[in-house]
N, C-alpha and C positions, 0 to 999 in steps of 0.2 A: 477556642480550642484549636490554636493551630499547629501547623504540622512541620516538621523541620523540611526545609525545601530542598538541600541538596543535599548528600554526605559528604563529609571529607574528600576530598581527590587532591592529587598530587600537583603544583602549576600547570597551567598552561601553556603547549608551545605555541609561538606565532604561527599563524596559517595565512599563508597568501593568496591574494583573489583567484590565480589560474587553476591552483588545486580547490578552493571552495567552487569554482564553475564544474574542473573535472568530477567530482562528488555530485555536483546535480546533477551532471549529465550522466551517470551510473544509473539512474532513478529510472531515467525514461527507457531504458532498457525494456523491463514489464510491460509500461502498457502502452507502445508505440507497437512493441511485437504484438499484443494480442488485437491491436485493430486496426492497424495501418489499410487492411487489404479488405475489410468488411464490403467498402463498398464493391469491390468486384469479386466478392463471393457468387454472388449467379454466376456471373461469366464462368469463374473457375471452375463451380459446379458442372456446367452446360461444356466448358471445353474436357476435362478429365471423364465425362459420359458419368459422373456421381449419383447417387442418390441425396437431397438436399438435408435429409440427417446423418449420414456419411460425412459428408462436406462441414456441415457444422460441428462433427470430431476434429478437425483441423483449431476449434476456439478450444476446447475440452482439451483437448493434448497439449497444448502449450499452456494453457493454466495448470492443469498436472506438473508439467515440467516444471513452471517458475515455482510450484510448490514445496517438489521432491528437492529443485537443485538449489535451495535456501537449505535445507537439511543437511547437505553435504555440505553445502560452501562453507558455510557457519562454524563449524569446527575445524574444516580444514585451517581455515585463515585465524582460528587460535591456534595452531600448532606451528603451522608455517610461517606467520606474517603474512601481511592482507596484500602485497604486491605479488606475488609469484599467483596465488589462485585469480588474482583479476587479471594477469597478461594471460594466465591460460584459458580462464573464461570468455574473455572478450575473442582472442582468437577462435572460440572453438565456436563462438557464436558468428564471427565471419563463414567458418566454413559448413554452420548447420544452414544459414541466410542464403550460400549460392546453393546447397541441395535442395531448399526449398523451392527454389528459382528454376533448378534442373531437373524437379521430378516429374517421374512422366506418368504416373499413377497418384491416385487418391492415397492409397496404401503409403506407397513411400514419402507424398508429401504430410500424411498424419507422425510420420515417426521422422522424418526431419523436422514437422513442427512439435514434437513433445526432444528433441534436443535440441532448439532452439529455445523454451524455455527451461529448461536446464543450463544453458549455457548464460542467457540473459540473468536470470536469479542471481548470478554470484555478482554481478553489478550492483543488484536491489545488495543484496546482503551487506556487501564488501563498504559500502555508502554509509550506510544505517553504525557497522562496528567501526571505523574509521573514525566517522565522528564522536565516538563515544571515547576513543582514544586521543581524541585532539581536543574536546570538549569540557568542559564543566558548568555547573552552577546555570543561572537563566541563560545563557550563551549554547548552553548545551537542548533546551527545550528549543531557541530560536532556530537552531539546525533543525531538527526535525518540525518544526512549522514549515521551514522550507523546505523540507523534502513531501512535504504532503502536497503543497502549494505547487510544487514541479510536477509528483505524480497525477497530483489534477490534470494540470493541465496540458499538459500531456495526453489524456484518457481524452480531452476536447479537440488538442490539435488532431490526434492521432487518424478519426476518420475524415476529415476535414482535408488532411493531407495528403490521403488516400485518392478521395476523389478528387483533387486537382491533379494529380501525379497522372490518377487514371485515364485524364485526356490525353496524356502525349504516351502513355505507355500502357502494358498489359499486368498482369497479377506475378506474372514472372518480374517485368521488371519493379514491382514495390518490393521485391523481394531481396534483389539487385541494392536499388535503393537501402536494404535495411543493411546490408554487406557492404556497400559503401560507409554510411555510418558509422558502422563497427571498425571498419579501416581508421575512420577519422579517431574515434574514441581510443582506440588503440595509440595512434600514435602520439595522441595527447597522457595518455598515463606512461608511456615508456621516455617519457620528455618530463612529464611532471611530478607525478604522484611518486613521490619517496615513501619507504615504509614508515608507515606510523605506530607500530607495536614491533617495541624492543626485544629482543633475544630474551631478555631474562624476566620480561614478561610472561611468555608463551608458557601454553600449556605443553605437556609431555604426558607418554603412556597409553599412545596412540588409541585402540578403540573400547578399553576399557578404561580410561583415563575421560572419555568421550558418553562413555555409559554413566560414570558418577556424576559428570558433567551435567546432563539434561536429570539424575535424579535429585543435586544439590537445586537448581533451576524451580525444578517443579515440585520440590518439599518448602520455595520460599512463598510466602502468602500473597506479601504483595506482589512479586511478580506473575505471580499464576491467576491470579484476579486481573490485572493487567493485561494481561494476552488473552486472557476467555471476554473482558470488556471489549479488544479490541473486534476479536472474533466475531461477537456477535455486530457489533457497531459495522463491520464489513457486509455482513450478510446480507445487514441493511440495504447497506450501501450496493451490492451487486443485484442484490432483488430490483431495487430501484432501476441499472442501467440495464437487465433483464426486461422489466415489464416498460420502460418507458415509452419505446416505440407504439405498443399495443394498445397502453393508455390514451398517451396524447394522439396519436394518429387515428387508430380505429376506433376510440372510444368516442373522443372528442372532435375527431376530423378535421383535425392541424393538417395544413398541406407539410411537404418537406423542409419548405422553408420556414413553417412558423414552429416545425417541431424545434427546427435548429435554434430557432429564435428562443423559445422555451428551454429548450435543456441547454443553452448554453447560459439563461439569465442563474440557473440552478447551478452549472458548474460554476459561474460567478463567485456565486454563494460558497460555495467548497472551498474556493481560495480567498475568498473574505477570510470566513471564519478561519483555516486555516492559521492564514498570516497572524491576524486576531490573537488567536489563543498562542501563537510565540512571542507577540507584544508583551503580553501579560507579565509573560516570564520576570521570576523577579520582584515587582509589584503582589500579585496573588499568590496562592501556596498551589502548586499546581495541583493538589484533590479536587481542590474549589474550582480551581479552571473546566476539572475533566470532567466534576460534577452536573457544571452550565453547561456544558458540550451533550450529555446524557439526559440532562432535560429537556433542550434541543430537539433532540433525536424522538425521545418519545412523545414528546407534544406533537411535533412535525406528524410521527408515523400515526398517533392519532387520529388524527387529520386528515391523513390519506383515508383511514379505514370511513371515518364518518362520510367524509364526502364520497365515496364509491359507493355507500351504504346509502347514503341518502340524496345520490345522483345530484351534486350539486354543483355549481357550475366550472368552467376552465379556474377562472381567478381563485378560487376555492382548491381546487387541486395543484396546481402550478407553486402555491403560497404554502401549502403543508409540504411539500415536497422540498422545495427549497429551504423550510428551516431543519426539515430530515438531517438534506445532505449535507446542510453547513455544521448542524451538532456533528455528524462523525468525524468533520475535519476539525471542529475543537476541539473534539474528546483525542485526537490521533498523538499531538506532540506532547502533551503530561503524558497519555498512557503509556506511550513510548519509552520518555524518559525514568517515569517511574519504573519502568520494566527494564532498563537497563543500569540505570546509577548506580546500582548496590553490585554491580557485577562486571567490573572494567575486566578484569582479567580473563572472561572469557563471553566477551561481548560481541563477540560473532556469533558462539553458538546459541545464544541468550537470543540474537539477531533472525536466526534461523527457525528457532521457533514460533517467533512473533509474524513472520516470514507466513510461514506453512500453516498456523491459522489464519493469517487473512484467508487466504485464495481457497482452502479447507472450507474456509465456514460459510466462504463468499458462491463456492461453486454449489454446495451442497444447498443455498438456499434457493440460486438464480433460477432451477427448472418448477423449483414450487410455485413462483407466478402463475407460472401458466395451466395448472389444474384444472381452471375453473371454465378456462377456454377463453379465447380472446374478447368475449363480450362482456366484461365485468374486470371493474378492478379492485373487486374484495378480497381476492386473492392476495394481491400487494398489498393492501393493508394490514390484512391479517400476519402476514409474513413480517412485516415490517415491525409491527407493531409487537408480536412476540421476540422479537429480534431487538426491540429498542429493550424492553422489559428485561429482560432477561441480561445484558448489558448492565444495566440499572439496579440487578440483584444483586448482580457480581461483586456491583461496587462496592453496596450494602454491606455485606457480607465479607469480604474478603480484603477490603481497601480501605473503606473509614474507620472499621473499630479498630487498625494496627492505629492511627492515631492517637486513638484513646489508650492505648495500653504505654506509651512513653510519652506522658507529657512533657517530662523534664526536659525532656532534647526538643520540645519544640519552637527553642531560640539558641539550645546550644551548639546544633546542629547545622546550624544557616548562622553562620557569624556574620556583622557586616560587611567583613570583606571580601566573602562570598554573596553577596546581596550585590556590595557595588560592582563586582565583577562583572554580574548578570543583568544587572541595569540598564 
């Protein structure tokens, strides 16, 4: 029973390596912003006179922002073309980076860090519809492995760069730092990035044009299974870099260096499988990919629950955990792609949604860790593992039986030469 792999799309145009680098470097936008400066959160804490859950609204605000500003980008850049909302994104995420840098209160640096991700988002977004406008067939799943495989690792470099920066400077200057970046990226898209969606592509009919938009989106089956997959698959995934510290360090009493040592061998795993599952591309029918990615995940989260449940040792936890995080990053480039292929024409706002569940589903699970209190890590399992499951029903339910209902197209649909495209 297989499934047609890609639909029809129009050629492909050539894409050159400077603009495939500026496209990844859009990515790291999200999650450089949201942890670049983790490690000198005390300090910032302790210098702004903060309350330390005050202070930690400065992560909640900018996860908010990269939320909210996927919702807006997303349609903008079907109306406008995806060049004009990223020169205005990227500068305005220059000038949210020196307010954050300049602020002299908790207060102010919270609502320059919730436009700081608002401005970052349209990065994430603008990357994700871009490619779907330059993309097709396995070529188009290979993009999105690589944008997972950047946002990994990125989410690793992020504090890692923090605390080296943090020697020769203070929480102002990572901030400095993330302003300079934005200078860099900036002047590489106004050198590089030409527009990738045509005038007579774009959407028209401004916000009611924009309202049928997200109700055509969300009346399609597979895509709405696709985005509630990924959702849940995130929650995982942020439960996970929520409870990790609490687990391996307090549970288990990893010094810092073997924490690093542990979640970095896991984020390994993230961009293994990542990459993995856009290898495939082509080869497998991507359900089947996102399938082994979903099984992944809940075996993984299983694993986590039994071994907290039945206290059982590091190598036992470390080894569920890392087949967890590497199923979300197999299940990310099909669910992706399936959530976008059927909808090139307005694959930003399609972008934007997919956007606003992650960080939605991923923020809404991160505080449930901790419940239980830092002495147990039943809590991440249980989270985890409803979080795999649920992922897992979606797919059930909403994603394999569209298969069964058109057999016919499932070689008419993937012609060879869609095949050898993607090969």
């Amino acid at each position: 029973m297989s499934t047609p792999l890609f639909p029809s799309a129009p050629p492909e145009r050539p894409v050159g390596r400077p603009l495939t680098v500026v496209l990844a470097l859009l990515t790291v936008f999200g999650p450089i912003s949201m942890d670049l400066y983790l490690p000198v959160l005390p300090t910032l804490t302790s210098e702004l006179g903060a309350a330390t859950a005050t202070a930690q609204l400065t992560v909640t605000a900018c996860l908010i922002g990269l939320a909210l500003g996927q919702l807006v980008a997303g349609p903008l850049s079907d109306r406008l073309g995806r060049r004009r909302p990223l020169l205005f994104g990227v500068a305005a995420y220059i000038g949210a980076s020196a307010l954050c840098a300049l602020s002299p209160s908790i207060g102010t640096l919270i609502i320059a860090r919730f436009l700081q991700g608002l401005a970052g988002a349209v990065g994430i977004v603008i990357a994700q519809a871009a490619g779907r406008d330059l993309y097709t067939g396995g070529k188009l799943v290979r993009y999105y492995s690589r944008l997972t495989v950047i946002g990994g690792l990125a989410a690793i470099v992020g504090p890692v760069l923090g605390g080296q920066l943090a020697a020769v400077t203070d929480w102002r200057g990572l901030f400095l730092f993330l302003a300079g970046a934005g200078a860099v990226i900036l002047s590489a898209v106004l050198f590089v990035f030409r527009e990738t969606l045509p005038h007579h592509k774009r959407s028209t009919g401004e916000l009611r044009q924009t309202g049928r938009d997200f109700r055509r989106l969300l009346s399609d089956r597979t895509f709405l299974g696709a985005v509630l997959v990924i959702g849940f698959a995130y929650a995982a995934l942020f439960a996970y870099l929520s409870g990790a510290t609490y687990v391996l360090q307090g549970i288990y009493g990893l010094s810092p260096q073997g924490y690093s040592f542990a979640f970095g061998l896991n984020s390994l795993g993230f961009m293994l499988c990542g990459f993995g599952a856009g290898r495939l591309a082509g080869r497998w029918a991507q359900k089947r990919t996102l399938l082994i990615g979903l099984l992944m995940c809940l075996v993984g989260a299983g694993g986590v629950l039994v071994t907290a449940t039945l206290r059982l040792p590091l190598p036992a936890m470390v080894a569920s955990l890392f087949l967890m995080v590497g199923g979300v990053a197999a299940a990310t480039p099909p669910a992706t792609s399936l959530a976008l292929s059927d909808h090139p024409d307005i694959a930003g706002t399609a972008s934007s949604l997919l956007g606003l569940t992650q960080f939605a589903f991923g923020g809404l699970a991160a505080p449930l860790v901790g419940l239980g209190g830092a002495g147990t890590a039943v809590p991440l399992g249980l989270v985890t593992v409803v979080a795999a499951a649920l992922a897992a029903l979606v797919y059930a339910v909403t994603i394999r039986p569209h298969s069964r209902t058109s057999p016919s197209a499932s070689t008419a649909g993937a012609p060879a030469e869609c095949l050898a495209a993607g090969s």
